[in-house]
Backbone as XML, in Angstrom:
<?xml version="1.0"?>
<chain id="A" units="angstrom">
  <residue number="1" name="UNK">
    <atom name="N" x="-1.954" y="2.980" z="-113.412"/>
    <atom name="CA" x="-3.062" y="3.702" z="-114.013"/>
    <atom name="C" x="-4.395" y="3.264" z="-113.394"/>
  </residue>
  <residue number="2" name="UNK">
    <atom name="N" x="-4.661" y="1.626" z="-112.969"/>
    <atom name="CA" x="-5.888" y="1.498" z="-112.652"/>
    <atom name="C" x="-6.311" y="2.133" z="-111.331"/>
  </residue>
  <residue number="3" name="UNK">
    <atom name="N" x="-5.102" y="2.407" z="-110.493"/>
    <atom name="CA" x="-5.271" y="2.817" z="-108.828"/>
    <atom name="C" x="-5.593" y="4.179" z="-108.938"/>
  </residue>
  <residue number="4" name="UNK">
    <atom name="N" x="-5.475" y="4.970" z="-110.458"/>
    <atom name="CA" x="-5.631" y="6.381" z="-110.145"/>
    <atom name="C" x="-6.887" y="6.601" z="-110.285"/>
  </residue>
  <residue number="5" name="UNK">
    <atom name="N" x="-7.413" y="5.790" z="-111.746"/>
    <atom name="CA" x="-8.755" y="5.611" z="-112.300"/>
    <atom name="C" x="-10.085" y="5.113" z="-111.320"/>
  </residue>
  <residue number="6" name="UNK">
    <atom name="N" x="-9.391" y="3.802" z="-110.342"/>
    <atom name="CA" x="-10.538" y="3.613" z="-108.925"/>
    <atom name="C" x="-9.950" y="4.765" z="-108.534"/>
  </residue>
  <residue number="7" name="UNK">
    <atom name="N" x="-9.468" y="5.115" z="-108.030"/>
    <atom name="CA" x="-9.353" y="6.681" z="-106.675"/>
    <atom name="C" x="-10.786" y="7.449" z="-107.601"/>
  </residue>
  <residue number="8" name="UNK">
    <atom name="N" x="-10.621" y="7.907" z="-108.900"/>
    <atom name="CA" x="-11.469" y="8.752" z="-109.465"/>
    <atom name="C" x="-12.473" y="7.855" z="-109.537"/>
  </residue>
  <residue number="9" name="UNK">
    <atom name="N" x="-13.008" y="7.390" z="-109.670"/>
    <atom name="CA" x="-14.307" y="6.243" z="-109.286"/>
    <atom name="C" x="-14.860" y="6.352" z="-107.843"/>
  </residue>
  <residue number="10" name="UNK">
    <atom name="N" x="-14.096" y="6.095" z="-107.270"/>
    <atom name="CA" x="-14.602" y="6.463" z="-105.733"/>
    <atom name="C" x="-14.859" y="7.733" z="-105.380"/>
  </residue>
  <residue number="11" name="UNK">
    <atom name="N" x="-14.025" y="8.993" z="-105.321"/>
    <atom name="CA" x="-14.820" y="10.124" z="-105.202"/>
    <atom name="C" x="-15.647" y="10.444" z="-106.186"/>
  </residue>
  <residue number="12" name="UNK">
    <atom name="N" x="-15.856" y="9.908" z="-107.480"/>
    <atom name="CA" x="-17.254" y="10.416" z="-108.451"/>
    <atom name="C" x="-18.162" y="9.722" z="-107.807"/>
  </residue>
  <residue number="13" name="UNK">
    <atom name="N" x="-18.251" y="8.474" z="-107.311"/>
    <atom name="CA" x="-19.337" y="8.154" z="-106.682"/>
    <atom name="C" x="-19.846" y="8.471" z="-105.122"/>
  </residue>
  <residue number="14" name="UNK">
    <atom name="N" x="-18.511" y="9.120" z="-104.491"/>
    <atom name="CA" x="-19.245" y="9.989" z="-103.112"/>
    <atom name="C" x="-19.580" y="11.342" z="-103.861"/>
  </residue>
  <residue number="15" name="UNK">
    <atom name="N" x="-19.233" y="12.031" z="-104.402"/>
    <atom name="CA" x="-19.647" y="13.314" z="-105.468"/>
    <atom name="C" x="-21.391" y="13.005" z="-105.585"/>
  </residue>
  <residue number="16" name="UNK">
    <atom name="N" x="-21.348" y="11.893" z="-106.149"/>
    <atom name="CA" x="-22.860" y="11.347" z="-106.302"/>
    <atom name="C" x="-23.629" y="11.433" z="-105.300"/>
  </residue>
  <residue number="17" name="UNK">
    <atom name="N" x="-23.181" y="10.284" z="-104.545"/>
    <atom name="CA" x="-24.059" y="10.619" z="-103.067"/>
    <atom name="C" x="-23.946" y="11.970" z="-102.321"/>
  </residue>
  <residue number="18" name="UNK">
    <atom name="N" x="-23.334" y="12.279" z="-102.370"/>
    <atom name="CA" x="-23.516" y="13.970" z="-101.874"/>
    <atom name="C" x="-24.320" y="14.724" z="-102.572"/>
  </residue>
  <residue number="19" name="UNK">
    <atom name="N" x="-24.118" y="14.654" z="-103.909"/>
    <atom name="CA" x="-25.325" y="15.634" z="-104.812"/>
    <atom name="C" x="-26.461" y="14.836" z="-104.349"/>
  </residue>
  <residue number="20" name="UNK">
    <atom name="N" x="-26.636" y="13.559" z="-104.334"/>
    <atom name="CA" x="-28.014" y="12.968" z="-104.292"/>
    <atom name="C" x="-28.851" y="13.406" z="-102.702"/>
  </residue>
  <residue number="21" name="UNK">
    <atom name="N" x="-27.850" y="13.066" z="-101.379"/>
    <atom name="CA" x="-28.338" y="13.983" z="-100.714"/>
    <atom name="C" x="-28.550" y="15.120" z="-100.514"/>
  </residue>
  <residue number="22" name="UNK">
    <atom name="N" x="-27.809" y="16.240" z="-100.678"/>
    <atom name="CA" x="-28.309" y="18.222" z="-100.847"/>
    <atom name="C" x="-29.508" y="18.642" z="-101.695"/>
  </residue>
  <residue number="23" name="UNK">
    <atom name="N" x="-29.948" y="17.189" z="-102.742"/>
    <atom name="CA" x="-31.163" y="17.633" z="-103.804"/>
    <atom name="C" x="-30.296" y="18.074" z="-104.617"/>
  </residue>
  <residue number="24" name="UNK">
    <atom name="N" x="-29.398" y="18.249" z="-104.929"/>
    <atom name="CA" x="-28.578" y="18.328" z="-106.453"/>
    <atom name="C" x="-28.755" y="17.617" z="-107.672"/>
  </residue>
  <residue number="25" name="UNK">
    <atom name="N" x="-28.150" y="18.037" z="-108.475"/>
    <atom name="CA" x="-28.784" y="17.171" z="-110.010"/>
    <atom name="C" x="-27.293" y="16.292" z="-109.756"/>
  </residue>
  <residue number="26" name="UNK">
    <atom name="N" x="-27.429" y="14.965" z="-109.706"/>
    <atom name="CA" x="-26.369" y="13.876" z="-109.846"/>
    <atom name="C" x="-25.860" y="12.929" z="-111.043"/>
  </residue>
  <residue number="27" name="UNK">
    <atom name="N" x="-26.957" y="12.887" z="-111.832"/>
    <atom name="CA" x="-26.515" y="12.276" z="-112.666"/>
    <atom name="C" x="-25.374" y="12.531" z="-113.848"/>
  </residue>
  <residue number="28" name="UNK">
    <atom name="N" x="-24.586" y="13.554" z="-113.754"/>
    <atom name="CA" x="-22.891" y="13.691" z="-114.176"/>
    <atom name="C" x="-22.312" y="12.926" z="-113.771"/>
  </residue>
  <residue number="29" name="UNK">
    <atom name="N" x="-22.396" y="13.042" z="-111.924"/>
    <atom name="CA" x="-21.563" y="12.395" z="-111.522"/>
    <atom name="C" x="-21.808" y="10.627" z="-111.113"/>
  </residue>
  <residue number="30" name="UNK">
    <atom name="N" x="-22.978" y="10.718" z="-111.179"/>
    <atom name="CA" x="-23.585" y="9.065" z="-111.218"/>
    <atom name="C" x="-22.785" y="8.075" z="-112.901"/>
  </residue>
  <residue number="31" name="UNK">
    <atom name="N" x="-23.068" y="9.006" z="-113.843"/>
    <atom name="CA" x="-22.476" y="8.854" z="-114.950"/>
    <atom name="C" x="-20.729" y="8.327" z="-114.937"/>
  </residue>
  <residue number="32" name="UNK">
    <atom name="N" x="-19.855" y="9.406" z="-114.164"/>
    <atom name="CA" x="-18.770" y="9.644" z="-114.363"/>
    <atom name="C" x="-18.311" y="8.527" z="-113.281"/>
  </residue>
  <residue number="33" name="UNK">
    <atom name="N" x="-18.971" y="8.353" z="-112.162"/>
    <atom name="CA" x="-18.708" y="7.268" z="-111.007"/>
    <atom name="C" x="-18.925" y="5.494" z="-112.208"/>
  </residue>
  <residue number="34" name="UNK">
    <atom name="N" x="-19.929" y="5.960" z="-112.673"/>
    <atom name="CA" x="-19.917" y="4.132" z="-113.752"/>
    <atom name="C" x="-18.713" y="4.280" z="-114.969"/>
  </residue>
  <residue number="35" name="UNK">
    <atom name="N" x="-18.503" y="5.587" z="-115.243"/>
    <atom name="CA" x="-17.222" y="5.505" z="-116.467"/>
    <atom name="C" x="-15.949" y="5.198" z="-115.831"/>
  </residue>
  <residue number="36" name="UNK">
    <atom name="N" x="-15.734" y="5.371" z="-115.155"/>
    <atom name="CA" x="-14.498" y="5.412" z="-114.213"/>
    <atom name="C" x="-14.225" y="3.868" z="-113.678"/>
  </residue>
  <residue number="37" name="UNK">
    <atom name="N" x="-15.526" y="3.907" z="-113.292"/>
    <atom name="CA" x="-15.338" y="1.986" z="-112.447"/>
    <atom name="C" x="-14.995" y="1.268" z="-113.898"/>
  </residue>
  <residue number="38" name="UNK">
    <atom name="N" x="-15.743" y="1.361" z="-115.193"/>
    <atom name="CA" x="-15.178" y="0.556" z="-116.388"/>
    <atom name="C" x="-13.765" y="0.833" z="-116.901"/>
  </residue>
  <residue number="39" name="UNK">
    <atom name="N" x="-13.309" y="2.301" z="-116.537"/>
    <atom name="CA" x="-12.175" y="2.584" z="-117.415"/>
    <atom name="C" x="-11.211" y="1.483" z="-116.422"/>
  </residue>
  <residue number="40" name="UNK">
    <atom name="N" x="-11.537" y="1.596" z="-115.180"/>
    <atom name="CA" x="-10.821" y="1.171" z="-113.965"/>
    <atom name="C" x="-10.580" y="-0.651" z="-114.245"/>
  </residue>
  <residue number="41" name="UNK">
    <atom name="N" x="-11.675" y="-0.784" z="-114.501"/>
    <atom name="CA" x="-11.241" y="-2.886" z="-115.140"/>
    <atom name="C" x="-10.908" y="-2.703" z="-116.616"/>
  </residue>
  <residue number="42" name="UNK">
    <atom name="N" x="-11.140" y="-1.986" z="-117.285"/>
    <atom name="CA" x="-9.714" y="-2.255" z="-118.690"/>
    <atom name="C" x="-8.350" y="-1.865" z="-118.517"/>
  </residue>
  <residue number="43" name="UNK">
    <atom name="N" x="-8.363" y="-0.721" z="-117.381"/>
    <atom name="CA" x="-6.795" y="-0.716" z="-116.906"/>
    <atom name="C" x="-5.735" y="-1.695" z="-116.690"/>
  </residue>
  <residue number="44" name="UNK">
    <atom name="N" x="-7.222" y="-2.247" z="-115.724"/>
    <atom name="CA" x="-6.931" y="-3.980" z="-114.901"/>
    <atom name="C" x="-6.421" y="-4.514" z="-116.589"/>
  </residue>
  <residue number="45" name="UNK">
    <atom name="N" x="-7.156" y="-5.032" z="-116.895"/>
    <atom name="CA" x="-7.219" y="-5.472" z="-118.154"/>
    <atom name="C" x="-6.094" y="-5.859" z="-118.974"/>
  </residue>
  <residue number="46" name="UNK">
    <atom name="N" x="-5.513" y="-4.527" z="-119.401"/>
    <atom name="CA" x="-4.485" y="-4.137" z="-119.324"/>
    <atom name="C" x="-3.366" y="-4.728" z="-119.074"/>
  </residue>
  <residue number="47" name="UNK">
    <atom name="N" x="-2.931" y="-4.371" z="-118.093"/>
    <atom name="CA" x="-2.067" y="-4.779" z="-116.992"/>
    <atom name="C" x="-1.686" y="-6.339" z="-117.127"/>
  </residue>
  <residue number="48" name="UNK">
    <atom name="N" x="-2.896" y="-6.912" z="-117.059"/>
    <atom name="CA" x="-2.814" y="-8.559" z="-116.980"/>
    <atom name="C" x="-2.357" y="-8.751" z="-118.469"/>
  </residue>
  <residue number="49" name="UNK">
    <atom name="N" x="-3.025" y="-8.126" z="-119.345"/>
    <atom name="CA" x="-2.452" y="-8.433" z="-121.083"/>
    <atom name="C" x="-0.971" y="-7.955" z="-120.917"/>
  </residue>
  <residue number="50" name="UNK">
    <atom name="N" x="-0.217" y="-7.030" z="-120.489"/>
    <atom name="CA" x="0.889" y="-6.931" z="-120.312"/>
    <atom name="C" x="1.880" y="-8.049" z="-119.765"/>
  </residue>
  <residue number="51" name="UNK">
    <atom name="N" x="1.447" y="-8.677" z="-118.604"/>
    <atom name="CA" x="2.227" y="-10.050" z="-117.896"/>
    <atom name="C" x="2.635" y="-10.789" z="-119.294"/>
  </residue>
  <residue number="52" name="UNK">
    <atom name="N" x="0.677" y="-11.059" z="-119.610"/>
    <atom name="CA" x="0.913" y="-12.135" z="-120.542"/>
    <atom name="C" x="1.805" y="-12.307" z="-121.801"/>
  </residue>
  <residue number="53" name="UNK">
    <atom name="N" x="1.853" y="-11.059" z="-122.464"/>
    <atom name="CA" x="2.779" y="-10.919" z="-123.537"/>
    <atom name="C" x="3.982" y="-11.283" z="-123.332"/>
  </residue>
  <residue number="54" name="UNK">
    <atom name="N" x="4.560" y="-10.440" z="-121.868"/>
    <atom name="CA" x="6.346" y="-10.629" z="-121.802"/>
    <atom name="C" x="6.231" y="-12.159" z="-120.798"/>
  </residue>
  <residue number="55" name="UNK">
    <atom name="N" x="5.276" y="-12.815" z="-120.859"/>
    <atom name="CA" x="5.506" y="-14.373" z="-120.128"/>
    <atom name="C" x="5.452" y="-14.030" z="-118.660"/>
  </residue>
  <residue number="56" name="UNK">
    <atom name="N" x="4.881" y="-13.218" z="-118.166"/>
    <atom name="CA" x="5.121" y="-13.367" z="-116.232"/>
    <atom name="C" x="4.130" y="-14.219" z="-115.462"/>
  </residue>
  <residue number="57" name="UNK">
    <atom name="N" x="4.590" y="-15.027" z="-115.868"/>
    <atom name="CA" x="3.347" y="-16.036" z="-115.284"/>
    <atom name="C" x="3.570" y="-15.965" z="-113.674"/>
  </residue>
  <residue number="58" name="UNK">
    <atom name="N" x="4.637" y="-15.687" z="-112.992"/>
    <atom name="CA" x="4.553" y="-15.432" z="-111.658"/>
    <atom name="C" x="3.604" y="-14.460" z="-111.143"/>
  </residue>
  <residue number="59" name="UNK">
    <atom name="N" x="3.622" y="-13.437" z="-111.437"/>
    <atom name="CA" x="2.840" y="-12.378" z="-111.585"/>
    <atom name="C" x="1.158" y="-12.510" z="-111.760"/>
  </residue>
  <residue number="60" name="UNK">
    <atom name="N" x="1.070" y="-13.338" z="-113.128"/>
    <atom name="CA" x="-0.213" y="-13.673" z="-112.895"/>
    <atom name="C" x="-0.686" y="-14.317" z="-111.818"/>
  </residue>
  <residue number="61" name="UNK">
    <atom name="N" x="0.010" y="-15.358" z="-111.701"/>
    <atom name="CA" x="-0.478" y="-16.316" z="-110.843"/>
    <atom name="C" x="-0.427" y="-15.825" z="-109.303"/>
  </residue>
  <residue number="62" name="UNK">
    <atom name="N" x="0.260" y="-14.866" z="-108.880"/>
    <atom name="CA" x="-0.032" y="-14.152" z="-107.328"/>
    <atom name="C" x="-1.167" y="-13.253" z="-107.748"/>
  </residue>
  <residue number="63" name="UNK">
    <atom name="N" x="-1.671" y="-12.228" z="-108.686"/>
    <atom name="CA" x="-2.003" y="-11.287" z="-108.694"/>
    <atom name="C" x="-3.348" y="-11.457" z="-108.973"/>
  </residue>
  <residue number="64" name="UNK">
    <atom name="N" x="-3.810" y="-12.493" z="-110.146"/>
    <atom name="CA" x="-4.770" y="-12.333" z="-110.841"/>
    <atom name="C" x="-6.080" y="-13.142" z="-110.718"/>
  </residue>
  <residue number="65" name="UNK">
    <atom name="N" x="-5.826" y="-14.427" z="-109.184"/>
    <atom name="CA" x="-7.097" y="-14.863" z="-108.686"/>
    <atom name="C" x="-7.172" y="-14.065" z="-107.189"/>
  </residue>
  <residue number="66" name="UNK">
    <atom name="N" x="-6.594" y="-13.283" z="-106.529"/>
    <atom name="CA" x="-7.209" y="-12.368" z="-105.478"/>
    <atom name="C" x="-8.270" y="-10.891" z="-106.468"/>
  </residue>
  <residue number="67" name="UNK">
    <atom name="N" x="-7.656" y="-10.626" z="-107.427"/>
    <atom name="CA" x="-8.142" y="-9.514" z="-108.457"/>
    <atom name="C" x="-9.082" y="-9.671" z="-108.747"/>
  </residue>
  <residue number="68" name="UNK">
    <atom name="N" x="-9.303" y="-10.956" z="-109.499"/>
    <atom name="CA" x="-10.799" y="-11.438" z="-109.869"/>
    <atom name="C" x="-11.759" y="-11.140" z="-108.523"/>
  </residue>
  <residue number="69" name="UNK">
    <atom name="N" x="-11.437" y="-11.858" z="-107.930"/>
    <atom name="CA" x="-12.745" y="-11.132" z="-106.782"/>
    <atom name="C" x="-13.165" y="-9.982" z="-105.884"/>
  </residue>
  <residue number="70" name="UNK">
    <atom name="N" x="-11.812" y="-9.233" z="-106.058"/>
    <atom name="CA" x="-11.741" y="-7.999" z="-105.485"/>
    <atom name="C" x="-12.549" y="-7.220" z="-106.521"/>
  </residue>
  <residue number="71" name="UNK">
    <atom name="N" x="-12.096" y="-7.607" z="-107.800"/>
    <atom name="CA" x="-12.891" y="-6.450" z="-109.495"/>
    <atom name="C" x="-14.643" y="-6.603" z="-109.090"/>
  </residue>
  <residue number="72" name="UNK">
    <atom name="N" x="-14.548" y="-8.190" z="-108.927"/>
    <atom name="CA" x="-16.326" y="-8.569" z="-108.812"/>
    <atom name="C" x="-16.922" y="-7.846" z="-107.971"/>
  </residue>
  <residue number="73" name="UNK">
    <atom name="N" x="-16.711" y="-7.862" z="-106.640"/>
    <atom name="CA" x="-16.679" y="-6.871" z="-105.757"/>
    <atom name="C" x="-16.753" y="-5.790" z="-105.451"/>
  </residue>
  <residue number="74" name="UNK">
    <atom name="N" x="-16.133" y="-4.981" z="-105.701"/>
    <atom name="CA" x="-15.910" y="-3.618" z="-106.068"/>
    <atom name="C" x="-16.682" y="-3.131" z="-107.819"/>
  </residue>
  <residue number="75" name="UNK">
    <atom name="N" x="-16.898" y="-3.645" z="-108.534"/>
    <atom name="CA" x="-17.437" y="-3.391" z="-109.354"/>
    <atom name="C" x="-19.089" y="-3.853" z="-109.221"/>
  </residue>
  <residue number="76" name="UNK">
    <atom name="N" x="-19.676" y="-4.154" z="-108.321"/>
    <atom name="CA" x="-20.915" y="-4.518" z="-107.684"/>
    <atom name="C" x="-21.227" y="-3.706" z="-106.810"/>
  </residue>
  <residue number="77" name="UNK">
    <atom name="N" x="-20.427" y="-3.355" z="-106.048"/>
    <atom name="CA" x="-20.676" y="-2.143" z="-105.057"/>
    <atom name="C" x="-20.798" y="-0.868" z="-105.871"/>
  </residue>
  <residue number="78" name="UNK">
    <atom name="N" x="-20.070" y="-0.566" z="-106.973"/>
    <atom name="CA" x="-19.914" y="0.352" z="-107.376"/>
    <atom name="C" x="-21.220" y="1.100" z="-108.577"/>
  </residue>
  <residue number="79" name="UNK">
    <atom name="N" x="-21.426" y="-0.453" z="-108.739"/>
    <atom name="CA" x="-23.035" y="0.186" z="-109.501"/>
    <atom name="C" x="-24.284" y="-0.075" z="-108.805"/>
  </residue>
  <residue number="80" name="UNK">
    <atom name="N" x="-24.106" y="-0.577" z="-107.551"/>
    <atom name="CA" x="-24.774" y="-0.437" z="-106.784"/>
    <atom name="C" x="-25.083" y="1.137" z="-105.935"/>
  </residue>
  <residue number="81" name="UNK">
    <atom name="N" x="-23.839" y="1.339" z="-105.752"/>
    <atom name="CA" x="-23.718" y="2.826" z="-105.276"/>
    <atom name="C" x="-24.253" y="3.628" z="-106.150"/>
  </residue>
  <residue number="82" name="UNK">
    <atom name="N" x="-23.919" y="4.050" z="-107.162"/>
    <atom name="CA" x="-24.191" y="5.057" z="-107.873"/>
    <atom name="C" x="-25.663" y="4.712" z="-108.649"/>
  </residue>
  <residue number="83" name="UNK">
    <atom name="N" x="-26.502" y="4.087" z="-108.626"/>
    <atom name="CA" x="-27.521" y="3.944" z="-109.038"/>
    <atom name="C" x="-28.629" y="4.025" z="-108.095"/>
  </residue>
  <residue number="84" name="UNK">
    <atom name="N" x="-27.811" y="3.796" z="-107.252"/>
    <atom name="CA" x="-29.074" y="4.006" z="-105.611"/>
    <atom name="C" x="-29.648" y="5.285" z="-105.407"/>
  </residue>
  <residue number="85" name="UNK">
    <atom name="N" x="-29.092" y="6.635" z="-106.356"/>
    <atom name="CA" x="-29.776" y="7.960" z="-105.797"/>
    <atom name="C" x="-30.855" y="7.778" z="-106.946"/>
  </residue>
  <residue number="86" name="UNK">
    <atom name="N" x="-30.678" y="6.995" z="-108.342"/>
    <atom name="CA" x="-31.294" y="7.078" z="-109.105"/>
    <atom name="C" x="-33.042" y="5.854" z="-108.717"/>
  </residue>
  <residue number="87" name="UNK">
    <atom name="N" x="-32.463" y="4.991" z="-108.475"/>
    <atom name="CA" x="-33.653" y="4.526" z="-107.434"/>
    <atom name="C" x="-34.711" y="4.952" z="-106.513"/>
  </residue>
  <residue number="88" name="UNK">
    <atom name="N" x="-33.755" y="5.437" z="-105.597"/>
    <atom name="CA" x="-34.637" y="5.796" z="-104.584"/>
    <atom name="C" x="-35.549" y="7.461" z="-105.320"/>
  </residue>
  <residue number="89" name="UNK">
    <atom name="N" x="-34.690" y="7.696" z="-105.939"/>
    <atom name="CA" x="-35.633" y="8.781" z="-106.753"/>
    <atom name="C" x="-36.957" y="8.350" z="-107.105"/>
  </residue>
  <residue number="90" name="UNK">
    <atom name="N" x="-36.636" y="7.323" z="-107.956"/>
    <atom name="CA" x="-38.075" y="6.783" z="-108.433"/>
    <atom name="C" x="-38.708" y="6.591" z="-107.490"/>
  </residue>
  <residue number="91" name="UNK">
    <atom name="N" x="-38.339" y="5.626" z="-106.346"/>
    <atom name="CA" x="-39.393" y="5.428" z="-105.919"/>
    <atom name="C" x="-40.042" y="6.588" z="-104.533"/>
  </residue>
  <residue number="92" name="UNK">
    <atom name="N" x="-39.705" y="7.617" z="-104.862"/>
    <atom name="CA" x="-39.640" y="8.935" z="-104.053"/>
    <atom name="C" x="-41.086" y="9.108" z="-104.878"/>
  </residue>
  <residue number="93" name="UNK">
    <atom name="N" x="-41.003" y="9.354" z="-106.074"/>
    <atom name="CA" x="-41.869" y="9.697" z="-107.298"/>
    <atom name="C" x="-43.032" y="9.070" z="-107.067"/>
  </residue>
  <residue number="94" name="UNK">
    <atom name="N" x="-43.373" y="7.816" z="-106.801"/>
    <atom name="CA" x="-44.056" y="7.158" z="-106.839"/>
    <atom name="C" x="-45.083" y="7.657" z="-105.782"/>
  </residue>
</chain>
């Protein structure tokens, strides 16, 4: 579920940058690019609460310190991205 939820995270946030460059109204998809990246780490979330219940500590333990920094990562870029048309707007305004 979380790989489908980033896939939809990533094109809502090129969706974004594309509306933001043509002069389109973006903020749906600026919106839907930050809902997506959150739905996308409770998936994660998820997932890891699942190991833990049925005991897979193997599992955790390969999966869940490369994750941590890949989530940090990617979830930094990701509101970085999608807030940047809203930025540079402003300071367009200015």
């Amino acid at each position: 579920m979380w790989l489908l939820l980033g896939l939809i995270a990533i094109a809502a946030t090129l969706i974004n940058l594309y509306m933001y460059k043509t002069g389109k109204d973006y903020k749906l998809a600026m919106a839907a690019g930050l809902s997506f990246t959150a739905l996308t780490l409770c998936a994660e979330y998820s997932a890891v609460s699942r190991w833990v219940k049925v005991e897979d500590w193997s599992a955790l333990l390969d999966v869940v310190p490369g994750m941590e920094k890949a989530l940090w990562f990617l979830t930094i870029v990701s509101i970085l991205l999608n807030i940047a048309p809203a930025l540079l707007e402003l300071k367009d305004n200015k």
